[in-house]
C-alpha positions as CSV (number, residue, x, y, z in Angstrom):
1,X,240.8,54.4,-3.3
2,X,240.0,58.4,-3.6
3,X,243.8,58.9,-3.9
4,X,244.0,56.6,-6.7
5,X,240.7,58.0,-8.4
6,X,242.2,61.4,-7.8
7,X,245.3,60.1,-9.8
8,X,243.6,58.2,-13.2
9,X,241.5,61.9,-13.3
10,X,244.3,64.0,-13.6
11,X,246.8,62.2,-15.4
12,X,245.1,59.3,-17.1
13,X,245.1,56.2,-18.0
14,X,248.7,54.2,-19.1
15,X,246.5,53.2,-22.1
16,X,244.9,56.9,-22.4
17,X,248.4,58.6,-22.6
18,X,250.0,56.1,-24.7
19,X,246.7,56.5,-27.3
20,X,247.5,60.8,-26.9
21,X,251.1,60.4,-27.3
22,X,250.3,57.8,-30.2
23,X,247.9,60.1,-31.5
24,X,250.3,63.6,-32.0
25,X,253.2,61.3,-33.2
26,X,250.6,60.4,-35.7
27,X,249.6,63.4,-36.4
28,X,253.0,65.3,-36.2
29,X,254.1,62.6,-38.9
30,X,251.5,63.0,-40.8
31,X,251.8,66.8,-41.2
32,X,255.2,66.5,-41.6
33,X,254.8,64.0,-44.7
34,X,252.5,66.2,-46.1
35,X,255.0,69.4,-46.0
36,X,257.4,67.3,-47.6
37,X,255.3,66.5,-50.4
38,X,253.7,69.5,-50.9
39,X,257.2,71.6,-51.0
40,X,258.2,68.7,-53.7
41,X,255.5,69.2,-55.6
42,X,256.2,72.7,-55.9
43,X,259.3,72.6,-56.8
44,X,258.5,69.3,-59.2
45,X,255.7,71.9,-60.9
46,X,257.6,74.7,-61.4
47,X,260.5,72.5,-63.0
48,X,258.3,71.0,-65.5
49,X,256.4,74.4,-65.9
50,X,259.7,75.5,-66.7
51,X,260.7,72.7,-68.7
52,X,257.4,73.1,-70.7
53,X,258.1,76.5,-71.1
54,X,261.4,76.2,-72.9
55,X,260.8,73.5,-75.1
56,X,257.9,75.0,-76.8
57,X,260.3,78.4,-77.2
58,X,262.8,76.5,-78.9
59,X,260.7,74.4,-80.8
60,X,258.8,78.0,-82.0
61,X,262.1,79.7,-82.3
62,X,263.2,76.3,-84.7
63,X,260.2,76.5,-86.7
64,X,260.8,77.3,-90.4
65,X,257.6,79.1,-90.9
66,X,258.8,81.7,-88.3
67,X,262.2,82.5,-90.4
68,X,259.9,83.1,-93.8
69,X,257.0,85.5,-91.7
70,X,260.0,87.4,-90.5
71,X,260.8,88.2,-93.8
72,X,257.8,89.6,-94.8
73,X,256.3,93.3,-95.0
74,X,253.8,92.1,-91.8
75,X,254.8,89.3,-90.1
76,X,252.0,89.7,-87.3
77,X,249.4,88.6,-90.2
78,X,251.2,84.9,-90.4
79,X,252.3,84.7,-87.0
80,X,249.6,85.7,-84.8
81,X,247.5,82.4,-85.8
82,X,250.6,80.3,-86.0
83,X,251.4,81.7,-82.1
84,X,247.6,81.0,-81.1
85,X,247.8,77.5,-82.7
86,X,250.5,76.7,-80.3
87,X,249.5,77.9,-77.1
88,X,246.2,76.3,-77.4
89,X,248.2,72.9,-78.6
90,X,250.8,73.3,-75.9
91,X,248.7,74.6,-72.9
92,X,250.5,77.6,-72.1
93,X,249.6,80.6,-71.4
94,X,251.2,83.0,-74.0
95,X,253.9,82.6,-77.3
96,X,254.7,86.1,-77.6
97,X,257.4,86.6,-80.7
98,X,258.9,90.1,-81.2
99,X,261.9,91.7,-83.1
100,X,265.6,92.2,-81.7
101,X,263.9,94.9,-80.0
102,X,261.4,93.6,-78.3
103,X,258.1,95.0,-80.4
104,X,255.5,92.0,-79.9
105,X,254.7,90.4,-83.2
106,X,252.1,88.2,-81.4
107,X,250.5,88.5,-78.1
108,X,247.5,86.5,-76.4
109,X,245.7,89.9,-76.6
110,X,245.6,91.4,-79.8
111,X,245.4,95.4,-78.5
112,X,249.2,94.7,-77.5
113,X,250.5,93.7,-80.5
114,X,253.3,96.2,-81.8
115,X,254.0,97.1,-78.3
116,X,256.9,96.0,-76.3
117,X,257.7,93.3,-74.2
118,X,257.6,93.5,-70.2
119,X,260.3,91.8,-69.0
120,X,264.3,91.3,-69.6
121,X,265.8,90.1,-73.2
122,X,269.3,91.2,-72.8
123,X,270.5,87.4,-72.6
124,X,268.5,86.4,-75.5
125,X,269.1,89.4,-77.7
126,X,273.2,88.5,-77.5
127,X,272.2,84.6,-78.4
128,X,271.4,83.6,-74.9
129,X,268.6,82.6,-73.2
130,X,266.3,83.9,-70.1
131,X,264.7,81.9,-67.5
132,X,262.4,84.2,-64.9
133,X,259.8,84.5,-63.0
134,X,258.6,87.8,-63.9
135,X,255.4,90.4,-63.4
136,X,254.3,90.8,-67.0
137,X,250.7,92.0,-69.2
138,X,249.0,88.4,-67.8
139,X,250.4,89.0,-64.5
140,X,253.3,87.1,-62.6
141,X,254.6,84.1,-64.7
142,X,257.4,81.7,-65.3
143,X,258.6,82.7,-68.9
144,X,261.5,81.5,-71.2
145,X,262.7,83.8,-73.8
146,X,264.5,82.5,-76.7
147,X,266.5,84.1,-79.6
148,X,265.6,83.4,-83.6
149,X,268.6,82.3,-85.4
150,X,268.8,83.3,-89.1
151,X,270.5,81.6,-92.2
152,X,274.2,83.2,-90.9
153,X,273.2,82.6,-87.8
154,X,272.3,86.0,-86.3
155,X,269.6,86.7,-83.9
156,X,266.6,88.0,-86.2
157,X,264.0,87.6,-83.5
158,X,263.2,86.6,-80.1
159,X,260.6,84.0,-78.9
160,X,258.9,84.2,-75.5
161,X,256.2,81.6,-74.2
162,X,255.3,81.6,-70.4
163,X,252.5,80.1,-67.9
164,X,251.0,82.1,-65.5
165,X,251.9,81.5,-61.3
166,X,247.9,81.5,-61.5
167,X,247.8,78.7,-63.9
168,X,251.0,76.8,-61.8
169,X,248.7,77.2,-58.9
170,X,245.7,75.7,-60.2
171,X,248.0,72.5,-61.0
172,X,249.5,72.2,-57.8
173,X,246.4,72.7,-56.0
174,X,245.2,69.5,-58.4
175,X,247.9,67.6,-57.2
176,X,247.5,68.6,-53.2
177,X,243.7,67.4,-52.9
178,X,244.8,63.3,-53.4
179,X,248.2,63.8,-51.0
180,X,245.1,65.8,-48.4
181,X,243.1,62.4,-49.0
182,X,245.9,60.1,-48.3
183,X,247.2,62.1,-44.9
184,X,243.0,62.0,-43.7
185,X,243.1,58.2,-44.6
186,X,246.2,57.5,-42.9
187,X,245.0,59.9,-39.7
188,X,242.1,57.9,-40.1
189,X,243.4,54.6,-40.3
190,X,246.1,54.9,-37.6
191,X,243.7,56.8,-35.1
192,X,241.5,53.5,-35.4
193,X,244.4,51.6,-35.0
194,X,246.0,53.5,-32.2
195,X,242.3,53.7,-30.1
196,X,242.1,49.5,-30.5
197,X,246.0,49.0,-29.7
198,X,244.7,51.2,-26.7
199,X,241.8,49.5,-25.7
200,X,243.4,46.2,-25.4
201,X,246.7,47.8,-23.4
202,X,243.5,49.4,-20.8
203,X,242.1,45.7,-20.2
204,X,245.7,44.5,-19.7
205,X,246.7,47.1,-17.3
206,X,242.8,48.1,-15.7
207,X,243.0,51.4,-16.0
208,X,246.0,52.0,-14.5
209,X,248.2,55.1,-14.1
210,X,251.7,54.9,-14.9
211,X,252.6,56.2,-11.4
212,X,250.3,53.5,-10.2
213,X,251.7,50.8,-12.3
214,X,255.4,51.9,-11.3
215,X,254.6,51.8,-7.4
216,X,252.6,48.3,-8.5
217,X,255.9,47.0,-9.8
218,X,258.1,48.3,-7.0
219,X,255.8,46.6,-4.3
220,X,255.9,43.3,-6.2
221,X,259.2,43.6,-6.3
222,X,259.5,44.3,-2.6
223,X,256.6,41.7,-1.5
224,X,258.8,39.2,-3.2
225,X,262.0,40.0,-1.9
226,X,260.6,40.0,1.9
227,X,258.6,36.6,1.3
228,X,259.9,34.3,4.0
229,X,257.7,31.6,2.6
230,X,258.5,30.7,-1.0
231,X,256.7,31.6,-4.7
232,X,256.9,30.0,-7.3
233,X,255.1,30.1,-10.5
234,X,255.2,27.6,-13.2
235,X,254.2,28.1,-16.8
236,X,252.3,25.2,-18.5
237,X,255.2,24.0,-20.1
238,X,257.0,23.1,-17.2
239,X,259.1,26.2,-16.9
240,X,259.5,28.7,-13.7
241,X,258.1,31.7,-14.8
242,X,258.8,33.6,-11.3
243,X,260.7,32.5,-8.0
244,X,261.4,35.0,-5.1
245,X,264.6,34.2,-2.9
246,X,262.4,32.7,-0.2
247,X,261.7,29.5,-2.6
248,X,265.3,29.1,-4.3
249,X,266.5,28.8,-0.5
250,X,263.9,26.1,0.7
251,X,264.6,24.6,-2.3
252,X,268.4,25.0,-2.4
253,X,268.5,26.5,-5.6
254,X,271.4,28.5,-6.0
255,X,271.0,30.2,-9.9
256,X,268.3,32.2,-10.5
257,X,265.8,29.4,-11.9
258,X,263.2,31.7,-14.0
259,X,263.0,30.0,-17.9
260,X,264.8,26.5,-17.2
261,X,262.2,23.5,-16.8
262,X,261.3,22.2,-13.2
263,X,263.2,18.8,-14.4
264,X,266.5,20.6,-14.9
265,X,266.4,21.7,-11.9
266,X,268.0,19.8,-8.2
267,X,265.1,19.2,-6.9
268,X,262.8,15.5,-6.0
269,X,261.0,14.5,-8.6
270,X,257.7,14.1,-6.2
271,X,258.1,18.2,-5.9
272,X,258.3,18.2,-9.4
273,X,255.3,16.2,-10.2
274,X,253.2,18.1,-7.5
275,X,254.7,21.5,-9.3
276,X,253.0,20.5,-12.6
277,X,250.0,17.9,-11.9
278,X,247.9,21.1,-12.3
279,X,245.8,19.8,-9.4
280,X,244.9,21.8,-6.1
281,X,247.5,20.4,-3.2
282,X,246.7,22.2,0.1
283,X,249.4,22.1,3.1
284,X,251.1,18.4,1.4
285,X,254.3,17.8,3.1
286,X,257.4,17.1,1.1
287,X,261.2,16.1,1.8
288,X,264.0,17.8,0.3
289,X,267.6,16.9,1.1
290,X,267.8,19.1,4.1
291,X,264.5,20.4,4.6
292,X,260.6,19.1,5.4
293,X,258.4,21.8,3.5
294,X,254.4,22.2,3.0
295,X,253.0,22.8,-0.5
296,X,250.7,24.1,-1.5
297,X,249.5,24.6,-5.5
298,X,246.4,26.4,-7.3
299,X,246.4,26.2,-10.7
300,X,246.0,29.5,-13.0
301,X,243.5,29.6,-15.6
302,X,242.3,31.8,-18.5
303,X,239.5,31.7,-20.8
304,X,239.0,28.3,-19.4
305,X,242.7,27.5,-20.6
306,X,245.0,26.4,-18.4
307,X,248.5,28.6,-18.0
308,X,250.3,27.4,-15.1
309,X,250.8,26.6,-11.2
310,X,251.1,29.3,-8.0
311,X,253.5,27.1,-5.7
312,X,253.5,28.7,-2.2
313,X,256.3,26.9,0.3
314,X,256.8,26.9,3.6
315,X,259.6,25.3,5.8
316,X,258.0,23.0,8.1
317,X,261.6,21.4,9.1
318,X,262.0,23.4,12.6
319,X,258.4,22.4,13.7
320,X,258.9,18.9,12.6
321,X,262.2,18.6,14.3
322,X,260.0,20.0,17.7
323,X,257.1,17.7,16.6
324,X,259.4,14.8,16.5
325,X,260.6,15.9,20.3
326,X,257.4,16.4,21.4
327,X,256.2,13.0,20.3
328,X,259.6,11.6,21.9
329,X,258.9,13.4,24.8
330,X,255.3,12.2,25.3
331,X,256.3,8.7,24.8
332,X,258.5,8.9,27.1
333,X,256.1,10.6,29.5
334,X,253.5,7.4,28.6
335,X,256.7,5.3,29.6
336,X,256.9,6.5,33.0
337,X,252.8,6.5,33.5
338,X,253.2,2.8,32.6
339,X,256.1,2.4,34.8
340,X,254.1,3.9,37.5
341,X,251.3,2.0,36.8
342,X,253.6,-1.2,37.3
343,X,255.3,0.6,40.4
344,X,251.6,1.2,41.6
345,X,250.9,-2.5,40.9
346,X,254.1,-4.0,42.8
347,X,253.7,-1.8,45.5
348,X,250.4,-3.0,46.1
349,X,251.7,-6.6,45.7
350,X,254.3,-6.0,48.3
351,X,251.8,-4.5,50.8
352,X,249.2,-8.0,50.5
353,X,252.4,-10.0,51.6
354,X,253.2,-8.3,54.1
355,X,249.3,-7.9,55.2
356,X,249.0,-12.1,54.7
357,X,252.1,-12.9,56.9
358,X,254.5,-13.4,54.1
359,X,257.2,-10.7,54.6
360,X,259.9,-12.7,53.6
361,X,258.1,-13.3,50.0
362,X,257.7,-9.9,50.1
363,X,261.0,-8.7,50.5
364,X,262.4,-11.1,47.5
365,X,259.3,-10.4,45.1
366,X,260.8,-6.4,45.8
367,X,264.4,-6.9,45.4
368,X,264.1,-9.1,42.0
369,X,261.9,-6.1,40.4
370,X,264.4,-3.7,41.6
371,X,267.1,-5.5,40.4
372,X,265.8,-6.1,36.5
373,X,264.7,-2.4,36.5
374,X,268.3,-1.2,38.0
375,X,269.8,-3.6,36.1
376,X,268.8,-2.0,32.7
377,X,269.0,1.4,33.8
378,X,273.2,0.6,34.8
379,X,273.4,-1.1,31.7
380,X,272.5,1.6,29.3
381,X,273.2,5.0,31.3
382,X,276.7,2.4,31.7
383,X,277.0,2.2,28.1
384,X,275.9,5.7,26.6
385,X,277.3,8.5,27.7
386,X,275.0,10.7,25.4
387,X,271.6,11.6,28.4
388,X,269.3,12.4,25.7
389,X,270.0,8.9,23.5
390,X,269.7,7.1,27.5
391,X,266.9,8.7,27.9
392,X,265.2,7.7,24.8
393,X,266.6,3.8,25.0
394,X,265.0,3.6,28.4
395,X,261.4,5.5,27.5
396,X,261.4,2.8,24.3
397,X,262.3,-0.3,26.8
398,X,259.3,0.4,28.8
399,X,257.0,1.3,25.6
400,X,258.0,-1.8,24.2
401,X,257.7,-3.6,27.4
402,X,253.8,-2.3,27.7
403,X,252.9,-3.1,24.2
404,X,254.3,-6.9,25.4
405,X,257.6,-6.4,22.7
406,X,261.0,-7.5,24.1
407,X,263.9,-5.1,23.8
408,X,266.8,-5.8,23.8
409,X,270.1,-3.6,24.2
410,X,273.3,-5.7,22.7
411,X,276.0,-6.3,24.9
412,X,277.9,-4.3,22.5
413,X,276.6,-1.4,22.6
414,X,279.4,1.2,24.2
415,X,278.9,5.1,23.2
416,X,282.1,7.0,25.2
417,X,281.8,10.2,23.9
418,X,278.9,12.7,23.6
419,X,280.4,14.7,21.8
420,X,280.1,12.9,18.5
421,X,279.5,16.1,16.2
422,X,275.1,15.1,15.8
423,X,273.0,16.8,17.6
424,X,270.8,15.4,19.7
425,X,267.8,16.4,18.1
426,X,269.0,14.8,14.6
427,X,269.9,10.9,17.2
428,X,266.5,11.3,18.4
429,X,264.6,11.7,15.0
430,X,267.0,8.4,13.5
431,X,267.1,6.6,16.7
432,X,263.6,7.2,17.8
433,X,261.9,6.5,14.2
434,X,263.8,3.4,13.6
435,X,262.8,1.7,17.2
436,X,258.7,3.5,16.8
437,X,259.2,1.3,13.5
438,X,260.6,-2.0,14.6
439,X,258.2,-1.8,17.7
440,X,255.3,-1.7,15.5
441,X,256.7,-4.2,13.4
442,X,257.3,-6.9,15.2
443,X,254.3,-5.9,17.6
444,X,252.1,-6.5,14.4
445,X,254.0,-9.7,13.6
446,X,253.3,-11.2,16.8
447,X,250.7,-13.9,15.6
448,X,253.2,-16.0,13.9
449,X,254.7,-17.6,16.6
450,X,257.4,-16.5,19.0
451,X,258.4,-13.5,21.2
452,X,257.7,-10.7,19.4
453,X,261.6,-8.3,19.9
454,X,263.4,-5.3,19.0
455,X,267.5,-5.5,19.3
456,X,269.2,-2.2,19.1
457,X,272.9,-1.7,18.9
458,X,274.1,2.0,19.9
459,X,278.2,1.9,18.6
460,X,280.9,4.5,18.3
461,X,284.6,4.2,17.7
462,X,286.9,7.4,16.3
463,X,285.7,7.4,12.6
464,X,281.3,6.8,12.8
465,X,279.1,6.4,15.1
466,X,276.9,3.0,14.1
467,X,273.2,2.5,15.2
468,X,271.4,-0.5,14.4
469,X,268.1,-1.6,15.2
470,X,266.7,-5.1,14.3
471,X,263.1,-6.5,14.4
472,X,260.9,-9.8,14.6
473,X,258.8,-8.3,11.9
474,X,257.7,-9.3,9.0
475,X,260.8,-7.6,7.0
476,X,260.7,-4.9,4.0
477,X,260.4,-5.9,0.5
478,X,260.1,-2.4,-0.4
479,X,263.9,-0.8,0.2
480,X,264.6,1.9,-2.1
481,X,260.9,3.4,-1.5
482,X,261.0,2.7,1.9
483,X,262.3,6.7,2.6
484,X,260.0,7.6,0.7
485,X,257.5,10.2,1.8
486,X,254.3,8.5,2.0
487,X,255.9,4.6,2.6
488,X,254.4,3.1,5.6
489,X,253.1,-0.2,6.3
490,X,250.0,1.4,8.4
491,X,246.7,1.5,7.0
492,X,246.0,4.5,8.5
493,X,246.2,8.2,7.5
494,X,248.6,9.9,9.2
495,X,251.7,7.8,8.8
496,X,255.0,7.4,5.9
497,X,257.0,10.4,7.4
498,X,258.8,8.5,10.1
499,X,261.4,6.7,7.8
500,X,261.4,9.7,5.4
501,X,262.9,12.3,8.1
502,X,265.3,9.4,9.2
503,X,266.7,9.5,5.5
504,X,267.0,13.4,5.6
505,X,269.0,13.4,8.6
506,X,271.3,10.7,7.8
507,X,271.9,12.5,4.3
508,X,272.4,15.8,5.9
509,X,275.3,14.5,8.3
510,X,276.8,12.8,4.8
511,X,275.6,9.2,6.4
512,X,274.8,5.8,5.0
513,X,271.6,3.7,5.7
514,X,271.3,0.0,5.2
515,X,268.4,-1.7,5.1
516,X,268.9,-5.6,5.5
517,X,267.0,-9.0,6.9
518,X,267.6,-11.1,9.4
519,X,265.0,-12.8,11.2
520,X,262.6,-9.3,10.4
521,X,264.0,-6.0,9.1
522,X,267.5,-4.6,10.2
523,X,268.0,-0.9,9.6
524,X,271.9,-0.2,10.0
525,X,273.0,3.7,10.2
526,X,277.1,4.7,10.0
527,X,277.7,8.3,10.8
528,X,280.6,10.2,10.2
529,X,282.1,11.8,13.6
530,X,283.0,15.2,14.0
531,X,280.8,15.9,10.3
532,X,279.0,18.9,10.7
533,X,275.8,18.9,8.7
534,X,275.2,20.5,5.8
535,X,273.1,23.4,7.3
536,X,270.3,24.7,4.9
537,X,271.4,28.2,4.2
538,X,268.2,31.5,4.3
């Protein structure tokens, strides 16, 4: 925290040097516009001044009154209050009309009337005409000067009529106090403007430093990227908003998934629907086609408004593939307590008969258990050569034998080859959940009459490898939800992912699953041989 308080002090604020940049652009703008206009105005002044100028010359110069006071013994007498007229009429600063020569006839001051013009009248005197800035009695001033035309049309007089740069000045400073106004306004207006746009861009960002907001962005990115478990955010409308590569491989996504809706998207409908209930889910379990993943959503809210749905994923498949052997594994371990427990229970019986005198009773109530218990063991270790899917057949024999169910191994059953292109673990999870769930099936069903029994088939030829396990049970009405996550015919919490991880594996080795009746429920599997799975990819 000191490092990043150290940082904010000397360099500010995003929002504090995007409000100073904001504000010299502004102001550099600004100044600039007002240049512009004031060098225009200028020019636009000194144009009209100039303009004015000429137009009252040659309006003087075309006036007949002019020609007939030329033409008398003292023209000043006529002309001065004719020249006096005008400039007060025409707001200029001086109408000064001389001879060829340039003697004034009339001036603004009287004292220099007779004396001559300051300034240049070559142009004029030869018919022409003079524009020019020029230093004269009233000081610098834009001047015209004009020639008098007489009846053959020779220049009898000249006409000059000027405004002072003083009086240009006062005009143009009239004309700069509005365009000051305007440039304070709009420094005004866009300061305000620029300080509020800056306020809100500090609450969006907090305060933060560019540098700050860079290295923010660049461990995001990282954080994302490294993410074994998977992110995903979902906008209220249904779209992913974000998604790091840990959640487009767990969810097999292969194009980047960020604006498309959930629904577009190859993914089960439950995930979906738990993507954008906008309820809390902590640590649910889900299936995907080739993976078992926990979920877990918060919603997002603002203002009280609600604007989406944090996903965190994990893959839960490798610890529910060891669950599922460990579970295998302990039944099997309860199997050979209760076989013990029978052992322990024979052996005892054996040792009375002897201890009562009846060896011979003895001898045959031994052999006979021997035999049924050898006789089993031959027959499936006999039949399948896969040890792990022996195993398993013989720990469920003596489960089902404890919890009073009979199984059954048909006379058909014949697995040659262990090499059948499944792994073990995947026989295990199908095998295993389909006998757990025809055990506690027809165990449950037991009231209606009968011998409660579970027939298993274990079949392979060159093509598939068939398992089949059949039940006394009461049957399933249910079939397309019944590998469903969630479908179990339990009461109890705890229960409905059995069947669901038998329909993952038998869809990720391209099988088929029937599910049919016969006396209960008969669960038929067909897998392809020498199919390798299709292996989720990280």
């Amino acid at each position: 925290m000191p490092s990043t308080t150290r940082i904010r002090t000397r360099r500010g604020s995003l929002a504090r040097q995007l409000l100073i940049l904001q504000l010299v652009v502004l102001f550099v703008l600004v100044a600039a516009g007002v240049t512009f206009a004031y060098l225009d105005s200028v020019r636009a002044t000194g144009d009209r001044a100039r303009d004015r100028v000429t137009a009252v010359a040659e309006a003087v110069a075309d006036a007949p009154g002019v020609l007939a006071a030329l033409s008398t013994s003292e023209p000043s007498r006529t002309l001065q209050p004719f020249a006096q007229s005008v400039r007060a009429d025409t707001e200029v600063d001086f109408v000064t009309i001389m001879d060829t020569n340039g003697i004034r006839y009339t001036h603004p001051n009287p004292e220099l009337i007779g004396q001559p013009f300051i300034g240049n009248i070559g142009e004029a005197q030869r018919g022409g005409k003079v524009v020019e800035t020029y230093a004269g009695s009233l000081g610098p001033s834009e001047r015209v000067v004009v020639p008098v035309h007489g009846a053959a049309g020779q220049v009898v007089a000249l006409v000059s009529v000027g405004i002072t740069v003083e009086a240009i000045d006062a005009e143009l400073r009239e004309r700069l106090w509005p365009l000051i106004g305007v440039a304070v306004a709009v420094l005004v207006v866009g300061g305000i403007g620029s300080y509020l746009v800056s306020a809100r861009l500090r609450r969006q960002t907090r305060g933060i430093a560019p540098g700050e907001l860079s290295n923010l962005f660049e461990y995001h990115e990282a954080v994302l990227h490294s993410m074994r478990e998977g992110l995903l955010l979902v906008g209220g409308d249904g779209r992913v908003v974000l998604c790091n590569d840990g959640a487009r491989a767990l969810l097999g996504v292969a194009a980047d998934p960020v604006g498309r809706e959930l629904s577009a998207l190859d993914i089960p409908e439950d995930l979906v629907r738990a993507f954008t209930s906008g309820e809390e889910r902590t640590d649910e379990l889900h299936l995907t086609e080739a993976r078992v993943l926990v979920v877990s959503t918060a919603p997002v809210r603002s203002r009280g408004e609600a604007m989406g749905t944090v996903v965190i994923l994990r893959d839960h498949t490798e610890l529910q593939a060891l669950t599922g052997e460990l579970t295998t594994v302990r039944g099997l371990a309860e199997a050979l307590r209760s076989q013990a427990h029978e052992a322990a229970n024979r052996l005892h019986t054996v040792v009375s008969l002897v201890e009562i005198g009846r060896p011979e009773q003895a001898v045959e109530f031994a052999t006979e258990e021997l035999a049924l218990a050898q006789e089993l063991t031959d027959r499936v270790v006999g039949a399948v050569a896969e040890p792990v899917l022996a195993a398993l057949l013989l720990g469920k024999a003596a489960e089902a034998s404890e919890r009073g169910v009979e199984f059954t191994i048909t006379p058909d059953t014949v697995m040659e080859d262990s090499d059948t292109g499944v792994p073990p673990r995947d026989l295990v999870t199908i095998l295993g959940n389909l006998i757990d769930n025809g055990i506690d099936a027809a165990a449950g069903n037991a009231g209606d009459g009968g011998r409660p029994g579970v027939e298993v088939t274990v079949r392979s030829d060159a093509e598939e490898l068939l398992l089949r396990v059949a039940d006394t049970g009461p049957g399933v009405d249910d079939v397309e939800g019944v590998f469903r996550r969630g479908w179990s015919t339990k009461p109890e919490d705890g229960h409905g992912l059995g069947l669901a991880l038998v329909g993952q594996a038998v869809r990720r080795h391209s099988g088929t699953i029937d599910v049919g009746r016969d006396e209960g429920a008969v669960f038929t599997v067909r897998l392809p041989l020498k199919n390798p799975p299709k292996e989720p990819t990280r």
